[in-house]
C-alpha positions in Angstrom: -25.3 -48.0 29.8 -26.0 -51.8 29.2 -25.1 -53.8 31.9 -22.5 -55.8 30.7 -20.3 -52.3 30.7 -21.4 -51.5 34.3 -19.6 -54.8 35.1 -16.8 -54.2 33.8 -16.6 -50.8 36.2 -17.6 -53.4 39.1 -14.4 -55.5 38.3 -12.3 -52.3 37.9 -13.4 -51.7 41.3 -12.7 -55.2 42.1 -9.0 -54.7 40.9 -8.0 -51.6 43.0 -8.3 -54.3 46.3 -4.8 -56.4 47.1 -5.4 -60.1 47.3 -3.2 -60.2 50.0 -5.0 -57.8 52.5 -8.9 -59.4 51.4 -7.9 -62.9 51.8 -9.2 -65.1 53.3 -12.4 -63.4 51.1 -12.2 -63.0 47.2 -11.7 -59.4 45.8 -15.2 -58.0 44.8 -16.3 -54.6 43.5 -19.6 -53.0 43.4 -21.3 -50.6 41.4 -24.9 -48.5 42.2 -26.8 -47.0 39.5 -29.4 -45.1 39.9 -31.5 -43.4 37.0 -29.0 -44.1 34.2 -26.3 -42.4 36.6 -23.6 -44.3 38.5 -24.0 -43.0 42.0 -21.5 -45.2 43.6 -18.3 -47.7 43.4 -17.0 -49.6 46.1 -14.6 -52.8 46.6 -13.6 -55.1 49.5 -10.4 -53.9 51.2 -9.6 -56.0 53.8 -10.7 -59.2 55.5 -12.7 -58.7 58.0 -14.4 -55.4 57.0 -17.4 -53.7 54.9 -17.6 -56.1 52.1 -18.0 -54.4 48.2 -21.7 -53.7 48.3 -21.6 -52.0 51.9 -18.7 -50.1 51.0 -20.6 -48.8 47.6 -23.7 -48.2 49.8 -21.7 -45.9 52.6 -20.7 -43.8 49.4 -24.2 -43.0 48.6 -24.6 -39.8 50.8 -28.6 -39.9 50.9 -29.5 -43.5 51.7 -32.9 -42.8 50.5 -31.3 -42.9 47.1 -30.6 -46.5 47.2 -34.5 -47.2 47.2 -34.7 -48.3 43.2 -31.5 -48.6 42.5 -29.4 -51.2 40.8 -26.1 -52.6 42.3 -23.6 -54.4 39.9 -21.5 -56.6 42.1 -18.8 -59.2 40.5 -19.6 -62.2 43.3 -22.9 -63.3 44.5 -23.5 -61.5 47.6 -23.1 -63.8 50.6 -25.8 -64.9 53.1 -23.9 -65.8 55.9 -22.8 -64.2 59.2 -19.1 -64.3 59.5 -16.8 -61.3 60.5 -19.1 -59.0 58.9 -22.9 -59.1 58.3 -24.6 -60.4 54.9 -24.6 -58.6 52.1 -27.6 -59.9 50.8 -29.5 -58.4 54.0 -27.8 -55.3 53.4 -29.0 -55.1 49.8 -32.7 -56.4 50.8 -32.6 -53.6 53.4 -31.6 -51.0 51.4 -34.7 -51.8 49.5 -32.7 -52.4 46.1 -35.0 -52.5 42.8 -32.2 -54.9 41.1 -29.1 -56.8 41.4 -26.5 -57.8 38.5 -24.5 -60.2 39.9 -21.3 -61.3 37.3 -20.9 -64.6 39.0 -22.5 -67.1 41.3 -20.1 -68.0 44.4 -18.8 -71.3 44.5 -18.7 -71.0 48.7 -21.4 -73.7 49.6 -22.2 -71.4 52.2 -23.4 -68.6 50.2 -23.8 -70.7 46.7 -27.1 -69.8 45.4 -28.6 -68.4 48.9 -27.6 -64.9 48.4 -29.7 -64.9 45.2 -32.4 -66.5 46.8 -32.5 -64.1 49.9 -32.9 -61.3 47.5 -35.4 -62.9 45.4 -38.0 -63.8 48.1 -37.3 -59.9 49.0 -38.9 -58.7 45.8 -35.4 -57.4 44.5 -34.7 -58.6 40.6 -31.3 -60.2 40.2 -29.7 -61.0 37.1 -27.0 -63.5 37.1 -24.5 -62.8 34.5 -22.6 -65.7 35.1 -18.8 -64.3 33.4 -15.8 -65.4 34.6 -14.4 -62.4 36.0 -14.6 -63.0 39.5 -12.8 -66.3 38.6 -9.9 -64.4 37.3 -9.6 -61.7 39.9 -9.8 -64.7 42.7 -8.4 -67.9 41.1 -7.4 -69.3 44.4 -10.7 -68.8 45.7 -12.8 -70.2 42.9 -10.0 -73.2 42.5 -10.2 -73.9 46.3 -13.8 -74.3 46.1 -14.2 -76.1 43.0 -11.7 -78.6 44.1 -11.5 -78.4 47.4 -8.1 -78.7 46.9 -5.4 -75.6 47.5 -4.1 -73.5 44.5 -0.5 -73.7 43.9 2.1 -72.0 42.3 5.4 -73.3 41.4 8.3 -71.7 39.9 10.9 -74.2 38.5 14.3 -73.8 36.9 14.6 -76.4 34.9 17.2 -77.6 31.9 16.3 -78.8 28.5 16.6 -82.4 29.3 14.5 -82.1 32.2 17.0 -82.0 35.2 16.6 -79.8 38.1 19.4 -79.1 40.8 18.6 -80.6 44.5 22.1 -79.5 45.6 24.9 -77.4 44.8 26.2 -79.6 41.7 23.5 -82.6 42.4 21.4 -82.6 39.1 17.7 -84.8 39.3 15.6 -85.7 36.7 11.7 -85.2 37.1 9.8 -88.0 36.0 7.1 -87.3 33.4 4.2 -88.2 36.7 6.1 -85.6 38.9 6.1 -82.9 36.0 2.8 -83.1 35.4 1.9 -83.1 38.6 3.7 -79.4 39.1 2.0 -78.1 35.9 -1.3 -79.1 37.0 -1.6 -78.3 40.5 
């Protein structure tokens, strides 16, 4: 089992959790392996709770198994207090032997730090950097990387370019204004 297929069950996992119940966070799945064996999946199911790689790690029924081990996770694991304690202290106190992470979080409050955390903890982390986690969270990864909101827009329009802004009241977008829908 190459780790490139263990990822891909880490964004299976990621999958089964609804965007709209995680967000504010992105939708993250975790995998453990331990000996060549997959000993646990887990995925972030709602804001405000267990995160992915605490949720895999409360599957494992002898924590003592988690010493060694390696976690896939889709997102870098944060390093930040918020609703919920930080992964990346999680990981380092389950004494993890390594971490594949599928993509760096563009969050500048965990951006690089979760790495880091585990790092200076001994643990060996391997950043995969795929674009996964960008298409299981675009919103997320756009917000951050723009700092601007993701939108999506659904618009009837005619062949010539019109667009009704009242019953029988027909208004042509300009080529700035159309471009402007398709882009944001």
């Amino acid at each position: 089992m190459d780790d490139l297929t263990m990822m891909q069950l880490a964004y299976q996992a990621a999958q089964q959790a609804d965007p709209a119940a995680t967000w504010e966070n992105p939708r993250v799945g975790a995998v453990i392996v331990k000996d060549g064996a997959v000993i646990a999946t887990g995925y972030h199911h709602q804001f405000g709770h267990q995160h992915a790689e605490v949720a895999a790690m409360n599957q494992v029924e002898h924590q003592a198994d988690l010493v060694g081990a390696t976690m896939y996770v889709t997102l870098e694991p944060c390093a930040h207090v918020g609703k919920v304690g930080a992964c990346a202290d999680a990981l380092v106190a389950a004494k993890l032997g390594r971490v594949v992470i599928g993509q760096g979080d563009p969050n500048p409050h965990v951006s690089g730090r979760g790495v880091a955390k585990l790092q200076q903890a001994g643990i060996a982390v391997t950043l995969l950097n795929q674009q996964g986690s960008t298409a299981l969270n675009p919103a997320f990864h756009h917000f951050f990387e723009t700092q601007r909101p993701y939108v999506t827009l659904k618009l009837a329009q005619s062949i010539d370019g019109f667009i009704a802004a009242k019953r029988g009241q027909a208004t042509k977008l300009t080529d700035d204004q159309a471009n402007v829908a398709i882009h944001q």
